[in-house]
C-alpha positions as CSV (number, residue, x, y, z in Angstrom):
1,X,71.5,110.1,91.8
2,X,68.1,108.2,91.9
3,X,67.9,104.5,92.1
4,X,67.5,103.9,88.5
5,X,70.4,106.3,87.4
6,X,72.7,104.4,89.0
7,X,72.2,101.1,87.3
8,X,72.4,102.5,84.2
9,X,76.1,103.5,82.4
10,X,77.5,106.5,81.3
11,X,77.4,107.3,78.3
12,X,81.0,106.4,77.5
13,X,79.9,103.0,77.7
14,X,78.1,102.4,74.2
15,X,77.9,98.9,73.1
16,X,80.0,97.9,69.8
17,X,78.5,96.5,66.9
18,X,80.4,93.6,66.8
19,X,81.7,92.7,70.4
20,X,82.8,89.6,69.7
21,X,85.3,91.3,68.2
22,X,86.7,93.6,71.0
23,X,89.8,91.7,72.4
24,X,89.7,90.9,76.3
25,X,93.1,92.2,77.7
26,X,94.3,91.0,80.8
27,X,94.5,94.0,83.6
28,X,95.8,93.9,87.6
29,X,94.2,96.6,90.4
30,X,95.3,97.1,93.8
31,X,93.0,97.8,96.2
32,X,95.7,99.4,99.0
33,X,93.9,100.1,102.1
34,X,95.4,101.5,105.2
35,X,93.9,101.6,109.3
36,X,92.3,105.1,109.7
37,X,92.7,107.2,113.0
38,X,91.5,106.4,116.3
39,X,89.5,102.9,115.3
40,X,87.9,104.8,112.3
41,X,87.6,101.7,110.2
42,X,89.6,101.3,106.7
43,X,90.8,103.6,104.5
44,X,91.7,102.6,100.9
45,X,93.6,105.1,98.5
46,X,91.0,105.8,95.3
47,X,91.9,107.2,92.1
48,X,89.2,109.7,90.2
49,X,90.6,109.2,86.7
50,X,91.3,111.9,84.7
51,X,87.8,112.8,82.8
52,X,89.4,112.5,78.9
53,X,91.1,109.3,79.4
54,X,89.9,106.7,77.0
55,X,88.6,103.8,79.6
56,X,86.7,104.7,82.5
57,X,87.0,108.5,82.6
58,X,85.9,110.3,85.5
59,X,85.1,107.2,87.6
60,X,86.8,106.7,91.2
61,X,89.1,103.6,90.8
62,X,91.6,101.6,92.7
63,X,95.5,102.0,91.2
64,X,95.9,99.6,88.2
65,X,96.2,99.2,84.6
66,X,96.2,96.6,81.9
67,X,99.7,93.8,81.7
68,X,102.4,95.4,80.1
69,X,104.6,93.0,77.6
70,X,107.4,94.0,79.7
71,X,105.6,92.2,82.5
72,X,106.2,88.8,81.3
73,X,110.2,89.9,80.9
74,X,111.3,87.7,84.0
75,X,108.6,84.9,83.0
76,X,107.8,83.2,85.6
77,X,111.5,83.1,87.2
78,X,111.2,84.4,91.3
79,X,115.1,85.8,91.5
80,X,113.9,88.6,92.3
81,X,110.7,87.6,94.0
82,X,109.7,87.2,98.0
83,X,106.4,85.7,99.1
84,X,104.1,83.1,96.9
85,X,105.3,82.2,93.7
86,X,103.5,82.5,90.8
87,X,101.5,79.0,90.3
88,X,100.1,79.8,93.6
89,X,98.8,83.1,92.5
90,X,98.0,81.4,88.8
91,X,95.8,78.7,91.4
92,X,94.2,81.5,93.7
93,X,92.8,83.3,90.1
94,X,91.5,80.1,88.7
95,X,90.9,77.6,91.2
96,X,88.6,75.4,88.9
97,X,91.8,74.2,87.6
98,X,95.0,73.2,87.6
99,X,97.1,75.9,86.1
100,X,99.1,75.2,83.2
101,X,103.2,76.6,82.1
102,X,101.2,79.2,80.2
103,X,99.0,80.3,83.3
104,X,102.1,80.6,85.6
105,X,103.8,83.2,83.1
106,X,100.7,85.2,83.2
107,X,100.3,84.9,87.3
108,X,103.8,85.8,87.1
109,X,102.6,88.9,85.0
110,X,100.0,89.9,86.4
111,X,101.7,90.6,90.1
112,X,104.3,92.1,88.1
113,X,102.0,94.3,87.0
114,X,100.2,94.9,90.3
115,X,103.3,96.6,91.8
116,X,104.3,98.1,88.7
117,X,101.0,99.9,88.3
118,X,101.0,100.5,92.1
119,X,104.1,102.7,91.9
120,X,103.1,104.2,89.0
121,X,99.8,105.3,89.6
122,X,100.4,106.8,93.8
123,X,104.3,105.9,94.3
124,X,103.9,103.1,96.8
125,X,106.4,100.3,96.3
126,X,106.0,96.8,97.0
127,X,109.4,96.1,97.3
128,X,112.7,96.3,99.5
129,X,116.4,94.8,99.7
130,X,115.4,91.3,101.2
131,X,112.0,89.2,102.9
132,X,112.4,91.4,105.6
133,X,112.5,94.6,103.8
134,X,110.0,97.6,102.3
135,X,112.0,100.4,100.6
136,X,111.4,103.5,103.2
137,X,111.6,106.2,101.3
138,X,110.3,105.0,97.5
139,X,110.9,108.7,96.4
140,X,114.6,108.1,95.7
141,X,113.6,106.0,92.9
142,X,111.2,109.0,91.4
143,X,113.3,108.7,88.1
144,X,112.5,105.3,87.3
145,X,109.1,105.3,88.4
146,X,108.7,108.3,85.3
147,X,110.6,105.5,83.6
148,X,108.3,102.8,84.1
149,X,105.3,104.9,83.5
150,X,106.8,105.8,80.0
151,X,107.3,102.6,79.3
152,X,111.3,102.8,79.4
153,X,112.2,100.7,81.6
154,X,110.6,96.8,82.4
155,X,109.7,96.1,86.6
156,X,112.4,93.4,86.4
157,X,115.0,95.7,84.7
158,X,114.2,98.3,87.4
159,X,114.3,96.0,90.3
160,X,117.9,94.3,89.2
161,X,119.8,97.5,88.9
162,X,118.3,98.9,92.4
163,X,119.0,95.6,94.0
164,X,115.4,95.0,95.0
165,X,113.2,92.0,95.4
166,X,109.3,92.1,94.7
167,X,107.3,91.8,97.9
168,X,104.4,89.3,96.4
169,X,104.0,88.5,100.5
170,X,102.6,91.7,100.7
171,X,99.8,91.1,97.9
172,X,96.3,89.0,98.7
173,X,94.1,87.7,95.8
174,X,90.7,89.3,95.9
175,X,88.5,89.4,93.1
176,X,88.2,88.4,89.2
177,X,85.9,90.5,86.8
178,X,85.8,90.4,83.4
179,X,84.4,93.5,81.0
180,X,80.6,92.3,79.9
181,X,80.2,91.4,76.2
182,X,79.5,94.3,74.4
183,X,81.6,97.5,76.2
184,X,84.5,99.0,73.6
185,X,87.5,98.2,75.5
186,X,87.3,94.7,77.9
187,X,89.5,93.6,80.6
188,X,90.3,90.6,82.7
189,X,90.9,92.1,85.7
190,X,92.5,90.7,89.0
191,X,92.1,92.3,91.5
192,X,94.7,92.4,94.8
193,X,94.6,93.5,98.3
194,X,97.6,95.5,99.7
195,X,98.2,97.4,102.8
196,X,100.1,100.7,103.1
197,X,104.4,99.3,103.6
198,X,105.1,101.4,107.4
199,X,106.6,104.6,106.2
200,X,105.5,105.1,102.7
201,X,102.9,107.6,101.5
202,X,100.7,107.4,98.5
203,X,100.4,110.5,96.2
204,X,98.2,111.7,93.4
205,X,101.6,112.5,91.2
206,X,100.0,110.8,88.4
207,X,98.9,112.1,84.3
208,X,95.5,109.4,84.9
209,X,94.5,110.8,87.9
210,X,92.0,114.2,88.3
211,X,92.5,113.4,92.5
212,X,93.3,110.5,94.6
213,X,93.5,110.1,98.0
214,X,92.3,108.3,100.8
215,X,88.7,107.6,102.2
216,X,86.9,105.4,104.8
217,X,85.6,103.0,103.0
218,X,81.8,104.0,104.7
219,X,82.5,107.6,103.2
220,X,83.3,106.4,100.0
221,X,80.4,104.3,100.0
222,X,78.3,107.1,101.6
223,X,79.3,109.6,98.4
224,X,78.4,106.9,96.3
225,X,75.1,106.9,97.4
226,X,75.2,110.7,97.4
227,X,75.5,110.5,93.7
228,X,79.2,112.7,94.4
229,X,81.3,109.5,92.8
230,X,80.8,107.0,90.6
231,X,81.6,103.9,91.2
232,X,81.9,101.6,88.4
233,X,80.4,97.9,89.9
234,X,83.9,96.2,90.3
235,X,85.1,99.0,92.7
236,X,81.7,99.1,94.4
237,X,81.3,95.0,94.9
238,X,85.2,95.5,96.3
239,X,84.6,98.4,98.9
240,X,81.1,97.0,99.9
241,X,83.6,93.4,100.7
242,X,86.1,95.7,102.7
243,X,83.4,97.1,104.0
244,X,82.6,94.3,106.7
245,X,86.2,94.1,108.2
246,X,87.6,96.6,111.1
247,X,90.9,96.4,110.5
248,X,93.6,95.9,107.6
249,X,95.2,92.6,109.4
250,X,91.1,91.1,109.2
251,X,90.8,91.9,105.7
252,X,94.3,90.8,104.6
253,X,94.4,87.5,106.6
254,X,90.5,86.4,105.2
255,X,90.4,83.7,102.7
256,X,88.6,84.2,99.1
257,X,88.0,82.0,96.8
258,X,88.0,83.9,93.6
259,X,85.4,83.3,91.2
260,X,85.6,85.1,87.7
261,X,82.4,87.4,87.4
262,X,81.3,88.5,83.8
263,X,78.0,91.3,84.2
264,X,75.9,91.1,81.5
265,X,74.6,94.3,79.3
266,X,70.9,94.9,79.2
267,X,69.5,97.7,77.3
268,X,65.8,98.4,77.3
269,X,65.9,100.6,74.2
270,X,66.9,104.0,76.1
271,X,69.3,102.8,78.5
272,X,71.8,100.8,79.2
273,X,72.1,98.8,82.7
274,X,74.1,96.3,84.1
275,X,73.7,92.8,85.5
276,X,76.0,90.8,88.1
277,X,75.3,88.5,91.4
278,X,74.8,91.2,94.0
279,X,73.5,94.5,90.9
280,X,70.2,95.0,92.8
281,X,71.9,96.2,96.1
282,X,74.4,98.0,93.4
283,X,70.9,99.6,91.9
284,X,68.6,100.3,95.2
285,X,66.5,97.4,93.7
C-alpha cells in the first residue's frame, strides 16, 4: 500500500448527497488490551469485520457497536453498577462542560453499551457478583450473551437475573471521534480502554467478525504499514497512543483528556482522503 493509497478511502466510503441529512448515532468501542509474553509489549484483541457488513466492512476494528435503546433501560440508576458513576464518565467525554440530567443518561448508556458490546462481540465480561469480583468463567452465560446479541434481552435485565454488577472500575475513557460530514452512516464514538479480567479469554464467536484475535500492538501497526490490514484512522490514532506504553497498568493508569475529533472529507476529483490532527503520519506525508 503506497503512501497515497492509504490516505485515501475505500470505496465503501462514498459521500451522500445531502449529508446533512445522515443522522449522527451515538456508538461505544473497547479497546481491550492485554501484557504479551516475556516483556513483549501490549497486545490488544482486534476484530476484522466481516467483508458484507454494512459499516466498515473488512476493516480491523476494536469490539463495539452503536447504543442500543435498551442501553438507557436502567437510566442513569448504578444498582447494579461498581466503579465511577455515570456523570463522571458524562464529564471525562465532554469536559468543556458541565454535563447536564440528559448527558448522564447517555454516559450511563454509553458504558452500558461498552460491556454489552464487549461480550457480544469476543465474550469477555466486565462484570462479577460484587467490587471485588470478575465472573471467571463468562461462558456459563453463552445463552444470554446470543440473547443480548439478538437483541432479546437488555444488559440491565441480563445482569439482575444473574445477580451481577457492571465493573465500570474496570473501563478508562480514551478517545472521542465523530464520523466526518459527508460518509453514509456517522457515529459518535467513545472510545474505552479495558484490560483482559484474570481468567477470561476472548473469542472470535461472533456473526461481524471474518477473524479476531490478538496482536502486539507494533505488529498490528507493522501490517498496517504492510498494506495486510486496514486500519480505519480512529483505530490507527488509538494503537499508535497505546503504542508508547510497556505495560497495561501504564496505559490504564495515564490520564486523557478527551477531546471530540471530527476529520474532515477532501476529495480532489478522483479520490477521496481524509483530514484529522495527526493524518500526515496516518498518510506517510
Amino acid at each position: 500500500m503506497s503512501d497515497a493509497e492509504r490516505g485515501q478511502l475505500p470505496e465503501s466510503f462514498r459521500p451522500v448527497d445531502d449529508p446533512d441529512s445522515v443522522p449522527v448515532r451515538d456508538a461505544a468501542t473497547v479497546a481491550l488490551i492485554r501484557d504479551g509474553q516475556q516483556d513483549a509489549g501490549i497486545e490488544v484483541f482486534l476484530i476484522r469485520r466481516a467483508a458484507a457488513m454494512a459499516f466498515a466492512g473488512g476493516m480491523t476494528v476494536f469490539p463495539g457497536g452503536g447504543v442500543d435503546p435498551r442501553d438507557a433501560e436502567a437510566g442513569a440508576d448504578t444498582g447494579d453498577w461498581v466503579g465511577p458513576e455515570p456523570r463522571w464518565w458524562a464529564e471525562q467525554f465532554d469536559a468543556t462542560r458541565s454535563p447536564d440530567d440528559g448527558d448522564v443518561v447517555l454516559a450511563s448508556s454509553l458504558v452500558r453499551a461498552a460491556v454489552r458490546e464487549t461480550f457480544e462481540e469476543c465474550g469477555v465480561l466486565l462484570a462479577g457478583s460484587s467490587s471485588d469480583d470478575v465472573v471467571a468463567d463468562p461462558g456459563i452465560h453463552e445463552a444470554e450473551r446470543r440473547a443480548l446479541e439478538s437483541k432479546a434481552l437488555s444488559l440491565s435485565a441480563f445482569l439482575g437475573q444473574s445477580g451481577l454488577v457492571l465493573r465500570a472500575d474496570l473501563l478508562a475513557p480514551l478517545a472521542r471521534w465523530i464520523t466526518p460530514l459527508g460518509e453514509r452512516r456517522r457515529y459518535d464514538t467513545r472510545f474505552f480502554l479495558a484490560q483482559l479480567p484474570t481468567g477470561q479469554a476472548a473469542d472470535d464467536q461472533t456473526s461481524e467478525a471474518a477473524s479476531a484475535g490478538w496482536h502486539r500492538v507494533s505488529d498490528i501497526m507493522a501490517s498496517w504499514r504492510a498494506g495486510d490490514v486496514f486500519l480505519l484512522p480512529p483505530t490507527w490514532t488509538q494503537l499508535d497512543h497505546l503504542a508508547g506504553f510497556d505495560t497495561v497498568a501504564d496505559a490504564m493508569a495515564a490520564t486523557r483528556r478527551i477531546e471530540p475529533v471530527t476529520p474532515v472529507l477532501i476529495s480532489d476529483g478522483s479520490a477521496l482522503r481524509i483530514e484529522f490532527d495527526g493524518s500526515d503520519r496516518y498518510t506517510g506525508g
